[in-house]
RODO-2510 file (C-alpha; in nm, 4 decimals, decimal comma):
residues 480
     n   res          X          Y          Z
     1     x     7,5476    -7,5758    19,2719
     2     x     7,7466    -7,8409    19,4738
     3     x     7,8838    -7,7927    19,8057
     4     x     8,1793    -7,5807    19,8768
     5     x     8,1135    -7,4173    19,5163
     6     x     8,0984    -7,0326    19,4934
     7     x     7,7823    -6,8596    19,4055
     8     x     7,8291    -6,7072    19,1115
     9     x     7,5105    -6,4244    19,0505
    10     x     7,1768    -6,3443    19,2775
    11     x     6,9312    -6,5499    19,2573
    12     x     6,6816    -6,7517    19,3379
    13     x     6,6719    -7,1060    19,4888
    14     x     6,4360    -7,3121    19,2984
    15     x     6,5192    -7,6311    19,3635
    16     x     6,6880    -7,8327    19,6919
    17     x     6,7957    -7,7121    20,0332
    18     x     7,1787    -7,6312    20,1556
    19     x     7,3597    -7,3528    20,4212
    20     x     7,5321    -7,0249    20,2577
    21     x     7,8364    -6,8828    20,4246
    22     x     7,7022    -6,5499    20,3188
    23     x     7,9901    -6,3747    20,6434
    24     x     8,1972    -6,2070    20,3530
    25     x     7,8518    -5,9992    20,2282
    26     x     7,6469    -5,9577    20,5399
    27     x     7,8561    -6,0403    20,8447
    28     x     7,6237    -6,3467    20,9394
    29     x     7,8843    -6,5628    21,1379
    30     x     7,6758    -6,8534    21,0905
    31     x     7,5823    -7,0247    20,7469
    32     x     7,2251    -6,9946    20,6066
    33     x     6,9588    -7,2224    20,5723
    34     x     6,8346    -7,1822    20,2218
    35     x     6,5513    -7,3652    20,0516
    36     x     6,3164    -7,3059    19,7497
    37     x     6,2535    -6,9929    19,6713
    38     x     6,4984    -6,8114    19,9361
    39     x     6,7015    -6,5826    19,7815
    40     x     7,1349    -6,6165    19,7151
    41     x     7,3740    -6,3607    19,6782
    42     x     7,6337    -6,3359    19,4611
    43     x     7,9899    -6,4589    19,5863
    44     x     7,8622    -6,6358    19,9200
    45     x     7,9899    -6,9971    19,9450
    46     x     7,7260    -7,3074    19,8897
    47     x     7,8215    -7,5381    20,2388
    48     x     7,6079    -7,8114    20,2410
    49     x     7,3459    -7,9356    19,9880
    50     x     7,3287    -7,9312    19,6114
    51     x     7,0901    -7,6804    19,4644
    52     x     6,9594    -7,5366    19,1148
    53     x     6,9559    -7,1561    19,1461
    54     x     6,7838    -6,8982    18,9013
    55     x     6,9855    -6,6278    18,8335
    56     x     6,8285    -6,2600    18,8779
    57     x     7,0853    -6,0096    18,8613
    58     x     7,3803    -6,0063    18,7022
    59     x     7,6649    -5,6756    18,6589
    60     x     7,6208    -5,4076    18,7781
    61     x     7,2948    -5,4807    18,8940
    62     x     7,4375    -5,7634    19,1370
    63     x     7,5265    -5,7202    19,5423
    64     x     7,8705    -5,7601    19,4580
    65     x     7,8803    -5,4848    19,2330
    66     x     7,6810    -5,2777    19,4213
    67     x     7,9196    -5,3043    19,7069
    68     x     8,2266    -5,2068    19,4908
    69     x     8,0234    -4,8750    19,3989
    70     x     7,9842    -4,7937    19,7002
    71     x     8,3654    -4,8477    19,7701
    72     x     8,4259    -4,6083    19,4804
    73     x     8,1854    -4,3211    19,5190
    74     x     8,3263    -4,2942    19,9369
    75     x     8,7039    -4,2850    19,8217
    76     x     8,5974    -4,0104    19,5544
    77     x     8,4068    -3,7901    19,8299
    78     x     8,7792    -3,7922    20,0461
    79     x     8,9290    -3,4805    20,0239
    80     x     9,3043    -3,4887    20,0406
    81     x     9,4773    -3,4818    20,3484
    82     x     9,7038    -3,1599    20,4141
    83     x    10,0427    -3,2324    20,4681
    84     x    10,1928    -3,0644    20,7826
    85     x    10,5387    -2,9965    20,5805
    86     x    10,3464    -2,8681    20,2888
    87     x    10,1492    -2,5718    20,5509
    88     x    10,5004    -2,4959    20,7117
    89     x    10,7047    -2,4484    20,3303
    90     x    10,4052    -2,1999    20,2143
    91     x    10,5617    -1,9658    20,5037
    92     x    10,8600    -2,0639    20,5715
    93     x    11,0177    -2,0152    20,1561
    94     x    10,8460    -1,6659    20,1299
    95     x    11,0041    -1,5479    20,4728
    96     x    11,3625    -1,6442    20,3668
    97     x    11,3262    -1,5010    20,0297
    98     x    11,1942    -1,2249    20,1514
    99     x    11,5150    -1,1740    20,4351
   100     x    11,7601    -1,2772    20,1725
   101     x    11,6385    -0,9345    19,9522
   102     x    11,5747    -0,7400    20,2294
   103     x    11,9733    -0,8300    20,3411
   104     x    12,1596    -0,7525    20,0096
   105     x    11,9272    -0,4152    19,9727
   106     x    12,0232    -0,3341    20,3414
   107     x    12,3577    -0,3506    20,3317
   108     x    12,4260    -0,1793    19,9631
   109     x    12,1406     0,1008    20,0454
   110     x    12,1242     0,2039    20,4412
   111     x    12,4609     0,0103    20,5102
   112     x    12,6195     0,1805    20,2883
   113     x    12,8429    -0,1315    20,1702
   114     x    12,9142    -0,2758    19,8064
   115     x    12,7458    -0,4714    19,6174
   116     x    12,9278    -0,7597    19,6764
   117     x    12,9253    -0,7801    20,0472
   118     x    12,5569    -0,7613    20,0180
   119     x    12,5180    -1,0305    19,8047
   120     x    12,7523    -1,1981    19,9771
   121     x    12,4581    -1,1844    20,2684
   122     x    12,1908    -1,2660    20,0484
   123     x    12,3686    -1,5911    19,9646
   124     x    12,4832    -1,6860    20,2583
   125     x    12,1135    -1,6293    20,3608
   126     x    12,0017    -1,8542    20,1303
   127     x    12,2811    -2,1493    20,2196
   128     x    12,1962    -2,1388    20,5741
   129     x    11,8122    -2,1023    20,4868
   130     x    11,8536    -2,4016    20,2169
   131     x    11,5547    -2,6110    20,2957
   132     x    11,6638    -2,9039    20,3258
   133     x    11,6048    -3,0648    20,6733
   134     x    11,3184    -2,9043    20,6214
   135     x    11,2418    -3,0803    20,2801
   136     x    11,3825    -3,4393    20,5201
   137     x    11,1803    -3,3551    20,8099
   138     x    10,8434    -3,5790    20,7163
   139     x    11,0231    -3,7925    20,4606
   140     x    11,2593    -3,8937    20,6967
   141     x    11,0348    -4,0009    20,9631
   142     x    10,7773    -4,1372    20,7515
   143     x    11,0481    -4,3797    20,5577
   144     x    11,1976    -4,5713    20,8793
   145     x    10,8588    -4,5603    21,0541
   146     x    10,6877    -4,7090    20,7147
   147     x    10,9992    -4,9253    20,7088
   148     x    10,9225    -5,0092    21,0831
   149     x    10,5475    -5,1083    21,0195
   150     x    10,6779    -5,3461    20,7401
   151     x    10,9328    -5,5169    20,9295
   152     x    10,6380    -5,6075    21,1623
   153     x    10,3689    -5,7200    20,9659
   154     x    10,1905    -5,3687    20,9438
   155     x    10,1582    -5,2747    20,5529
   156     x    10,1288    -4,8956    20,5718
   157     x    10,0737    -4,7428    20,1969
   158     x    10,1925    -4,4377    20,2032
   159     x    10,2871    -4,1450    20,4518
   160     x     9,9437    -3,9974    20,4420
   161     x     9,7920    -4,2994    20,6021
   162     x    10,0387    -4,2599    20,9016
   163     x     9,9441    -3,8715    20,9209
   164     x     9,5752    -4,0208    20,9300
   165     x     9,6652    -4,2829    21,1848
   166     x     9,8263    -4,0220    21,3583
   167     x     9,4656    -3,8182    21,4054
   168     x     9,2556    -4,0756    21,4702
   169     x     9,0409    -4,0497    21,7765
   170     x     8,7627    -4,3570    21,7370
   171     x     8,8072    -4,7086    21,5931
   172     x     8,5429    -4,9070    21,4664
   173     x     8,5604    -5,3080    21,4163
   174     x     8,4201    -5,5236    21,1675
   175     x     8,2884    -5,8741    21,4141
   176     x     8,3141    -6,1760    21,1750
   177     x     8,6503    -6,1972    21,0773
   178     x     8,8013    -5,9143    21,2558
   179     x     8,7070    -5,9379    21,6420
   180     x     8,6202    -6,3180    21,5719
   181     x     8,7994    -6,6387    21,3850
   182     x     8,5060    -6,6031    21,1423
   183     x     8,4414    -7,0100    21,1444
   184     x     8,2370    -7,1471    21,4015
   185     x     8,3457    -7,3990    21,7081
   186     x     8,2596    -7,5707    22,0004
   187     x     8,2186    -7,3761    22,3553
   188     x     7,9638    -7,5779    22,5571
   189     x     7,9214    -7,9746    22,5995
   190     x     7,6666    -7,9483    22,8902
   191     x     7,4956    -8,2673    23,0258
   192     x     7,1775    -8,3865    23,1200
   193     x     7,2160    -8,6350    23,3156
   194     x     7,2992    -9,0113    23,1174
   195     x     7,6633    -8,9464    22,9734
   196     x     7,9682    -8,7779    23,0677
   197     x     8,0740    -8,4791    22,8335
   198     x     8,3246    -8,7005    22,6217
   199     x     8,0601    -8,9510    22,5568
   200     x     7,8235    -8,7529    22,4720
   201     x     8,0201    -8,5506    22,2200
   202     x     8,1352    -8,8699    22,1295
   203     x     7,8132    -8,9973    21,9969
   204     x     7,7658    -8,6773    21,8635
   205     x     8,0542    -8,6854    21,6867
   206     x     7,9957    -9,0644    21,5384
   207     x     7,6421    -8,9086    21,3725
   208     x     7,7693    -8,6153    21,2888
   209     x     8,1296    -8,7464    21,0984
   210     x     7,9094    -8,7572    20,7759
   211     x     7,7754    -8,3785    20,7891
   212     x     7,8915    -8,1666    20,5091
   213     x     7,7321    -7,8294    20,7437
   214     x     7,9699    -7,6489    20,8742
   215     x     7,8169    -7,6712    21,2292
   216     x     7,8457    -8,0968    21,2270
   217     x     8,2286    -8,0115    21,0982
   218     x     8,2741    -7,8077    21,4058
   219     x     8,1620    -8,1092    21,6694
   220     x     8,3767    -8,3425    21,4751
   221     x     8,6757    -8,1145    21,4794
   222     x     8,5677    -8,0801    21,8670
   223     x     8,5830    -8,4774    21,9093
   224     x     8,9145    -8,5125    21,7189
   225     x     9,1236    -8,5765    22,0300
   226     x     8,8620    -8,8009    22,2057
   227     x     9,0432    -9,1108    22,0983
   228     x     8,8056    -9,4043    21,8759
   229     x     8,4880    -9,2689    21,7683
   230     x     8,2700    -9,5618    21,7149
   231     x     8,0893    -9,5748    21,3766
   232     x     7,7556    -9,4433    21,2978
   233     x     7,5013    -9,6678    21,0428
   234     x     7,2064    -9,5435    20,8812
   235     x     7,2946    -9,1655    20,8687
   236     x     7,0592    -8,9157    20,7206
   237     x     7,1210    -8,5227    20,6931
   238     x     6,7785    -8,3596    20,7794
   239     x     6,8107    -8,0088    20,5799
   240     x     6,7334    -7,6935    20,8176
   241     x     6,7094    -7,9421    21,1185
   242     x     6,9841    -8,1730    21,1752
   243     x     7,1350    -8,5259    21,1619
   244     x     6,9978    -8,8724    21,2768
   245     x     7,1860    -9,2193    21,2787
   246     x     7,2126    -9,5250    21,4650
   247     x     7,5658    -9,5326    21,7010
   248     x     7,6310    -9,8602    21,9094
   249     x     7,3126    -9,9747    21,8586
   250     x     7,1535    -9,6699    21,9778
   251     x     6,9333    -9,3961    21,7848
   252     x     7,1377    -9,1283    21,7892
   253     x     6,9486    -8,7415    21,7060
   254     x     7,1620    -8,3929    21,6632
   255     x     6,9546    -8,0850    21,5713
   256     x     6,7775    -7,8059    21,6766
   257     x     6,4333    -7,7385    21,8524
   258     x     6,2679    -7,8018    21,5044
   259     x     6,4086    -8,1574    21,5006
   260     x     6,2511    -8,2829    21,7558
   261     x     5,9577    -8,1095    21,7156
   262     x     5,8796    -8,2723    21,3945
   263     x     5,9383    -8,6367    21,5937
   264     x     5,6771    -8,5032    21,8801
   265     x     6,0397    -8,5652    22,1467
   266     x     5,9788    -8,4003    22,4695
   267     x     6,2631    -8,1578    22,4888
   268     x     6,1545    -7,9434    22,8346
   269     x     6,3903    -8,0304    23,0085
   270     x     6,6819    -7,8640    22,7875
   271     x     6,5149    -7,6099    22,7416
   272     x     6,6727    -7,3685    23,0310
   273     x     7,0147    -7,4607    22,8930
   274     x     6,9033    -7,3860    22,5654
   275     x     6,7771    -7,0283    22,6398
   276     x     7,0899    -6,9525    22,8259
   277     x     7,2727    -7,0427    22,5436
   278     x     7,0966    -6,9110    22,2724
   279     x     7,0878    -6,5716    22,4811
   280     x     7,5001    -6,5667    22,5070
   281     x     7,4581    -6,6064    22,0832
   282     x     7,5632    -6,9296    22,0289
   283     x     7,4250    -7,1901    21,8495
   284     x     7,2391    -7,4532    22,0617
   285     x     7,2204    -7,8205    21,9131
   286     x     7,0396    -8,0512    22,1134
   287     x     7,1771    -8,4689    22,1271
   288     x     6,9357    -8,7480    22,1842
   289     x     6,9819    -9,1185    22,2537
   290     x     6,6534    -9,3107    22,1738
   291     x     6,4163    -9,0280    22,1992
   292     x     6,5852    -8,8655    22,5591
   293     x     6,7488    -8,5380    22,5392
   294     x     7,0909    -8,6423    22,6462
   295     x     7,2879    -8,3199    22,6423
   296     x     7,3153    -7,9900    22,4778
   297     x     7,6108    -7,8810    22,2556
   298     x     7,6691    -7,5274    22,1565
   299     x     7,8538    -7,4037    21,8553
   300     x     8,0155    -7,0243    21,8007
   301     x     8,1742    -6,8091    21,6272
   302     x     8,4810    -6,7169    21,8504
   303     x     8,7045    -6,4389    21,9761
   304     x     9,0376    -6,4042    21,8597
   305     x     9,2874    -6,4532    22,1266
   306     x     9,4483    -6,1178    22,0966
   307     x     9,1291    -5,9269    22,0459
   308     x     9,0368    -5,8012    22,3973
   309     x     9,4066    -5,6893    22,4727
   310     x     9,3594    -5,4713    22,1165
   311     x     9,0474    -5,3074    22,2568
   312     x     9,1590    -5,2427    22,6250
   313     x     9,4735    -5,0941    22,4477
   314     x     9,3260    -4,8789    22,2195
   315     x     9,0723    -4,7630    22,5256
   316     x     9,3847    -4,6602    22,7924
   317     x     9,5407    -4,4507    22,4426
   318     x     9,2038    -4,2575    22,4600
   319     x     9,0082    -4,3659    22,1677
   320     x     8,6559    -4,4377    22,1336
   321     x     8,5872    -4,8075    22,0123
   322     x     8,2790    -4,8939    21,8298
   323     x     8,1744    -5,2889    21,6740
   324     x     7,9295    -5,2693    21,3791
   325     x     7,8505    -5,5844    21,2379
   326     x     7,5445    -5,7734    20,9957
   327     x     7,5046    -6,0673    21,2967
   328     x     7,2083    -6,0689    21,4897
   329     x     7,2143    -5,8543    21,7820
   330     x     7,2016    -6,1056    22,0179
   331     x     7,5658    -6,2641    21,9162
   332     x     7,6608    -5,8988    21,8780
   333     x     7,6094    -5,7811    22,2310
   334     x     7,7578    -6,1049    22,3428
   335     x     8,0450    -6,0637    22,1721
   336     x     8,0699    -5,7078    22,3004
   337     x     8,0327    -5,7698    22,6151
   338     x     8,3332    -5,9983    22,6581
   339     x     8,5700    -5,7917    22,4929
   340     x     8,4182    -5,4545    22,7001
   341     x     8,3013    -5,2520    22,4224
   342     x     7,9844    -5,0440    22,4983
   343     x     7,8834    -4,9710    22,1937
   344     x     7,7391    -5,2132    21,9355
   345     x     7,5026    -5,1982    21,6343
   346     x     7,3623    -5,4605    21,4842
   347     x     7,2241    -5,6413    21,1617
   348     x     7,3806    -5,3426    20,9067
   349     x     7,3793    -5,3694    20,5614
   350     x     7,7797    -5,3014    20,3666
   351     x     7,5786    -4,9399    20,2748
   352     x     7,4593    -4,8971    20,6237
   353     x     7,7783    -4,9512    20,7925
   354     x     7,8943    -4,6766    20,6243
   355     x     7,6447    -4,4377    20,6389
   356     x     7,7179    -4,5119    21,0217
   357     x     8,0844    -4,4095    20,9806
   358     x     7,9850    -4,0770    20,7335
   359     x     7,7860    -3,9482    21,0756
   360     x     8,0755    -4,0171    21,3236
   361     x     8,2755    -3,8224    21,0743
   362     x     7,9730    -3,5160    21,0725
   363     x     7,9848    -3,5310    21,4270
   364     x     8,3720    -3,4298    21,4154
   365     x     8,5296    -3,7838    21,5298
   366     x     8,8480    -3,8955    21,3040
   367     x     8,7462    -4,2452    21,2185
   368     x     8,9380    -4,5917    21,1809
   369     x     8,7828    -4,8936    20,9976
   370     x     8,8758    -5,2289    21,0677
   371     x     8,7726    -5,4892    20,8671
   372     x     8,7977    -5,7898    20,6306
   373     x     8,5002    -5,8673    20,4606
   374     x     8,3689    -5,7075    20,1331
   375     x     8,0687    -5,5808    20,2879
   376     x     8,3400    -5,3981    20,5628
   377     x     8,5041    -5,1994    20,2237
   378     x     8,2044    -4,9536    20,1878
   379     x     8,2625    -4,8103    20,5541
   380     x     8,5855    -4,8584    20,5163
   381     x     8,6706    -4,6054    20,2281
   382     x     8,4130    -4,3597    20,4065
   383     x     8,6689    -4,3663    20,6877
   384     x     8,9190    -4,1558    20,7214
   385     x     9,1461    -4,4528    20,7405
   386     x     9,0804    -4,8138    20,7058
   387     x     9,2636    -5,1026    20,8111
   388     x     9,2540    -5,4208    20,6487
   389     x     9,3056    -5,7969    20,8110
   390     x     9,5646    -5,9571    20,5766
   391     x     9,3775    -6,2559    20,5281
   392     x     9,0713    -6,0720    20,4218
   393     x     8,9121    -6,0470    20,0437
   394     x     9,1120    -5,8861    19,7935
   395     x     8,8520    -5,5674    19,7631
   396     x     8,9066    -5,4380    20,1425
   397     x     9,3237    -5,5107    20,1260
   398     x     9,2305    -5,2685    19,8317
   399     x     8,9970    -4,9734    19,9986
   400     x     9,2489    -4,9686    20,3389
   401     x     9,5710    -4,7767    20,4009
   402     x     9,6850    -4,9845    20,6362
   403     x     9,6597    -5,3402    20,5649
   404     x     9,7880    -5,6289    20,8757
   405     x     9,9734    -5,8681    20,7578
   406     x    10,0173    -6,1191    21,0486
   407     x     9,6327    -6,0841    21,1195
   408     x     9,6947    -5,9778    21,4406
   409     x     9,4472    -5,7049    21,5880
   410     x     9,7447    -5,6039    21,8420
   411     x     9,8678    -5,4398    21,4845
   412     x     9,6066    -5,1981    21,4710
   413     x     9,7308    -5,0970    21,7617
   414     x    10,0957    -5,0905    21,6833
   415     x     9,9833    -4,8680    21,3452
   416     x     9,8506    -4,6647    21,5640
   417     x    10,1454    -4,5882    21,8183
   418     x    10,3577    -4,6102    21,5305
   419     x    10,2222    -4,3142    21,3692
   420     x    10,2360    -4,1462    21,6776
   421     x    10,5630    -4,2089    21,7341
   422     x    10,6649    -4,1135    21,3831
   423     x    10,4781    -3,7664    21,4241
   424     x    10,6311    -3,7227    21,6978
   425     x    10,9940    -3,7442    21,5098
   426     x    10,8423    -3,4999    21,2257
   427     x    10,7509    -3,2133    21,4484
   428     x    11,1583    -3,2949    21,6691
   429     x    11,2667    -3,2560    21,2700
   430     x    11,0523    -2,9249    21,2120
   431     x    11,1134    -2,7893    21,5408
   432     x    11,5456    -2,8229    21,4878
   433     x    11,4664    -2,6797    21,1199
   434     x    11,3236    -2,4021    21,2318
   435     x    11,5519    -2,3154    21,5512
   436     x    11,8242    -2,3684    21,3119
   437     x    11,6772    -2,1096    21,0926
   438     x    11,5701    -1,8756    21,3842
   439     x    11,9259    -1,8924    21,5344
   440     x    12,1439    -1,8835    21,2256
   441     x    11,9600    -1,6715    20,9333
   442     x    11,9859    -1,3426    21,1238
   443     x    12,3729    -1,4390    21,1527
   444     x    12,4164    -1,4482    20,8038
   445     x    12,1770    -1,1578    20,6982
   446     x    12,3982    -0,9239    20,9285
   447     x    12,7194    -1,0658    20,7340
   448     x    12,8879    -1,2609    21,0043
   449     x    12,8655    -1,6306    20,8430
   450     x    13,0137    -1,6681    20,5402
   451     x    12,8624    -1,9257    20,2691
   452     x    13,1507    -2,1933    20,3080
   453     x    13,0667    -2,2144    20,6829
   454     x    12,6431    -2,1490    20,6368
   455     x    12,7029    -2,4780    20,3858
   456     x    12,8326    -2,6963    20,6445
   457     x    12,5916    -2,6017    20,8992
   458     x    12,3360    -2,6289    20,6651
   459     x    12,4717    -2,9928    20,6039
   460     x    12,4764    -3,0615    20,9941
   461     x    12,0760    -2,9919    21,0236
   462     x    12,0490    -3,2338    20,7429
   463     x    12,2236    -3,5020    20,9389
   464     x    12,0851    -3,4162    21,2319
   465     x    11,7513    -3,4505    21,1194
   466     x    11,8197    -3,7860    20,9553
   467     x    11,9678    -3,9242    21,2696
   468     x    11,6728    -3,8532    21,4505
   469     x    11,4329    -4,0333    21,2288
   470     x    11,6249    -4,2872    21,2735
   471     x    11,5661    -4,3699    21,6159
   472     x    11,2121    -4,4871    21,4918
   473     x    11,3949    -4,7792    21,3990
   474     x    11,4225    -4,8486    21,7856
   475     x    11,0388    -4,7954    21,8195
   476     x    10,8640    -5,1461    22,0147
   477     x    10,5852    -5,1858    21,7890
   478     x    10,3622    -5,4159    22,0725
   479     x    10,4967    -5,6083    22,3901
   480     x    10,6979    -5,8873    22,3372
***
């Protein structure tokens, strides 16, 4: 396998050494340092060095294919969602039917009318009872606010994912790729001492311009508007460790603790900087000019911009907000902890996240996935609703009902609100159905509305339920 190939089974590692972006399986933000005899999965990316792999599972016996069973046996444990039109028509036909009879039987037995003037009654009855802002009341609504979502980047497939939106009462995120960018990139150029930030990132940029990992690609991408970088000679790639060259005459070393170790380089005093950095979840590389610990530069996987005003949002509407993610819990709690969210868990498998979600569910909560990965799609189909990140893999766009176009979290909010608003419109719709009904059928069962007039007020409910769905169309999906 070559760099930047796709994995294609399990396996083995029996020969070389290289990083795996395994994020779309496990969640890991960070590639994976892989050697002989670690063990690959399926689908993960190959970053850095070449490698012979032995393949061990294959099918259905594979990760991959594990996942996707998963994703199948939740979505054929969901029971269907009851419709709130389709609980209001099983009373609300029987009851006219039943008035319309009782009418025309009235009026030709106790009334002592004819026939015709009864049945006159029953029909008009039946006009003014027609159901049909009833039958527009939810498909109304859920049209324009559908139509709504899609003008806006929000994908919403189907009106019983907006009834489902409409219930929900606690989200849970997905970190790599949902709360986070997903790649990693520089947050700390800290000092010790010899060079100014730029320089030092500069010579750690010059030994680093010839790294294929995907940490020495971040630090390059850092450097890019630092002006000339000089050049680097005698560049090596140490696998697991780090890079050495020699930059303006100078011995230039970027790598972790292990690095150095393996040189016998005094690294004490970085080490406080280190273990602050390491405990905030980042990725700590240490730069050294001629054997002295010059600096310390930390790579990260980082928030998205709009990701903290999603979470504060969806806190003020009342909803409980939960991150599960297959990162170590130190980056985790990090990443919690600047976007506020109390509860985190940790290192889960794609089967454990949603076992996690199946006992939120037991313990009565109405439960929103977001994610993007293929190890979020288990957890997501054992949701009630899940919400896919536009730019995510093909299998969770497939498991959610609600899929973000714009990859924008502030979405999942909109969705949200959306629904809301569009529930709001059905029960206005029901509501005028049934005062219509309340107001008007005992007109016409005691003979005072003839058909030609219960037809055009029948017609008026229609349009007035129509013109209220419509003003979804003026909905504000998120602040401008």
């Amino acid at each position: 396998m070559r760099p930047g190939e796709k994995i294609p089974a399990d396996g083995t590692v029996v020969d070389g050494h290289t990083s795996v972006d395994e994020k779309m399986i496990t969640g890991e933000s960070m590639p994976v340092e892989k050697g002989k005899g670690d063990v690959v999965i399926g689908s993960t990316i190959n970053k850095a060095g070449a490698v012979t792999i032995r393949a061990t599972k294959v099918g259905a016996d594979a990760a991959l294919a594990q996942i996707v069973r998963l994703v199948e046996e939740a979505q054929a444990a969901q029971a269907p969602i009851e419709r709130l039109a389709d609980r209001v028509s099983s009373y609300f036909v029987p009851a006219v039917v039943s008035v319309a009879i009782f009418s025309l039987l009235a009026w030709t037995t106790i009334g002592g009318k004819p026939f015709l003037y009864g049945f006159t009654a029953l029909i008009a009855v039946l006009i003014i009872a027609c159901p049909c802002a009833l039958g527009l009341a939810t498909p109304a609504a859920i049209v324009v606010g559908t139509g709504k979502g899609a003008e806006n980047g929000v994908l919403i497939k189907g009106g019983e994912n907006l009834e489902r939106a409409y219930k929900i009462t606690c989200v849970v995120f997905d970190k790599t790729g949902t709360l986070t960018k997903g790649e990693p990139s520089v947050t700390d150029v800290v000092t010790l001492g010899k060079f100014s930030e730029d320089e030092l990132l500069r010579l750690a940029v010059a030994a680093e311009k010839g790294s294929e990992h995907p940490v020495g690609e971040a630090i390059v991408e850092k450097g890019e508007n630092l002006g000339a970088i000089p050049d680097a000679i005698d560049f090596e790639a140490i696998a697991g460790m780090g890079v050495k060259a020699v930059v303006g005459g100078k011995q230039v070393l970027v790598g972790n603790r292990k690095l150095f170790a393996t040189r016998g380089i005094d690294i004490s005093k970085a080490e406080p900087v280190l273990a602050k950095l390491e405990k905030e979840g980042k990725t700590a590389m240490i730069v050294a000019a001629d054997k002295d610990p010059s600096g310390v530069i930390a790579v990260a996987d980082t928030i998205k911009p709009e990701a903290k005003e999603a979470v504060e949002e969806l806190k003020k509407m009342g909803l409980e907000v939960i991150m599960l993610t297959g990162d170590n819990e130190a980056t985790a709690k990090a990443i919690a902890s600047q976007l506020g969210i109390e509860e985190v868990k940790a290192q889960v498998l794609p089967g454990q996240k949603a076992e996690v979600v199946k006992a939120l569910r037991e313990q009565g909560e109405i439960v929103a996935m977001v994610g993007d990965g293929i190890n979020d799609a288990p957890a997501m189909a054992e949701a009630n609703l899940g919400i896919a990140i536009g730019s995510g893999t093909d299998v969770a766009i497939e498991t959610a009902g609600i899929v973000l176009i714009k990859n924008d979290l502030r979405d999942a909010v909109a969705s949200i609100k959306l629904s809301r608003a569009t529930m709001r419109k059905i029960k206005q719709n029901l509501f005028w159905a049934f005062a219509y009904n309340v107001i008007l059928v005992p007109v016409a069962a005691w003979g005072l509305l003839n058909p030609i007039l219960a037809g055009v007020a029948m017609a008026l409910s229609s349009v007035t339920v129509v013109t209220n769905s419509l003003t979804l169309k003026r909905f504000k999906l998120k602040k401008q």
